[in-house]
C-alpha positions as CSV (number, residue, x, y, z in Angstrom):
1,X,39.3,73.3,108.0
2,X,43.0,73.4,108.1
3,X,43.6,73.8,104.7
4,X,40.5,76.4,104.0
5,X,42.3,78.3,106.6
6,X,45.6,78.0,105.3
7,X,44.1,79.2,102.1
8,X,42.6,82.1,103.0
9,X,45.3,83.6,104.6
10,X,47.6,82.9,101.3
11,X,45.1,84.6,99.4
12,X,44.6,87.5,101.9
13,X,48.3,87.4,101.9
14,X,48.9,88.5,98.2
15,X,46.0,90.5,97.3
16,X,46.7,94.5,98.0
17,X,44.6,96.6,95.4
18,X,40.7,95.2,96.6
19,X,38.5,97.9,99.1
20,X,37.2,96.5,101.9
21,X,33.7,95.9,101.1
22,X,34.9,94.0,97.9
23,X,37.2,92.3,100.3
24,X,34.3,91.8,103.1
25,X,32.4,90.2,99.9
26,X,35.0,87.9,98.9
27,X,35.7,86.5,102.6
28,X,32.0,85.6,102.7
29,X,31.7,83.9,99.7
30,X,34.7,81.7,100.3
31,X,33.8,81.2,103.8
32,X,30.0,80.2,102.8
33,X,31.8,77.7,99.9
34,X,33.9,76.2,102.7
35,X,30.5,75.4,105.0
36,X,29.0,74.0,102.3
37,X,31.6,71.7,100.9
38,X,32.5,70.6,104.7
39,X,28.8,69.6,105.4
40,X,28.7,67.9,102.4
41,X,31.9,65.7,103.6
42,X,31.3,65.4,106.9
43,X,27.8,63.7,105.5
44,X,29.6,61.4,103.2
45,X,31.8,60.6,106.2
46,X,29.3,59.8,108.4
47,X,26.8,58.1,105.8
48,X,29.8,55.7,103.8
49,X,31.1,54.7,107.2
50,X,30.0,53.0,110.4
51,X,31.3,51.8,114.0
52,X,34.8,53.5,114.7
53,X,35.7,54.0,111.6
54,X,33.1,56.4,111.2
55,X,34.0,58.8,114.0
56,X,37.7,58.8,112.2
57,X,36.2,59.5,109.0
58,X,34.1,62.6,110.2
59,X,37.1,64.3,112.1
60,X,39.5,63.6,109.1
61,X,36.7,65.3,106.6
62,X,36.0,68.4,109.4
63,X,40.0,68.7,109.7
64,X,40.8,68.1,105.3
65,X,38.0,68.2,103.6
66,X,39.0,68.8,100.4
67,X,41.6,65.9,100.9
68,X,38.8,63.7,102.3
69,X,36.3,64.2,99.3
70,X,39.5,63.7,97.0
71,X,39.9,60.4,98.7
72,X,36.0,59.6,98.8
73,X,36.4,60.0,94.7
74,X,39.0,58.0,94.2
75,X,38.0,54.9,96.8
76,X,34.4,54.9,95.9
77,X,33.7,56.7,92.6
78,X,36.4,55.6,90.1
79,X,37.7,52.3,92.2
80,X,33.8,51.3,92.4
81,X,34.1,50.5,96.1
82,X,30.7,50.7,97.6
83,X,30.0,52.3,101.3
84,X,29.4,50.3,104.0
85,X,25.7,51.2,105.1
């Protein structure tokens, strides 16, 4: 959530000309993405991963997300390594 955070507030940061409803609009579809794609890699975390490595996996993907399903892309997707069920 770290980085979703930080993001927001760069893009709140820089826009000036939107009305508040446009802006209330905007906030909830980025904050609605954000749930979404942090579910979705807290349960790759918790479904590729087992014993204490899977407790580390699920706080690095609630913390980065993005960064975690990068890393879930690379390490199982285009490397070919399978998840330990």
């Amino acid at each position: 959530m770290i980085d979703l955070i930080t993001c927001n507030k760069i893009i709140n940061a820089n826009v000036e000309g939107f009305a508040d409803s446009t802006r209330t609009i905007v906030n909830l579809l980025f904050w609605l993405t954000s749930v979404i794609i942090l579910l979705f890699a807290v349960s790759l975390a918790w479904g590729c991963n087992r014993g204490g490595e899977r407790i580390l996996m699920v706080i690095i993907a609630i913390l980065l997300p993005y960064l975690y399903l990068i890393g879930y892309l690379i390490y199982h997707k285009i490397l070919g390594y399978p998840c330990s069920d």
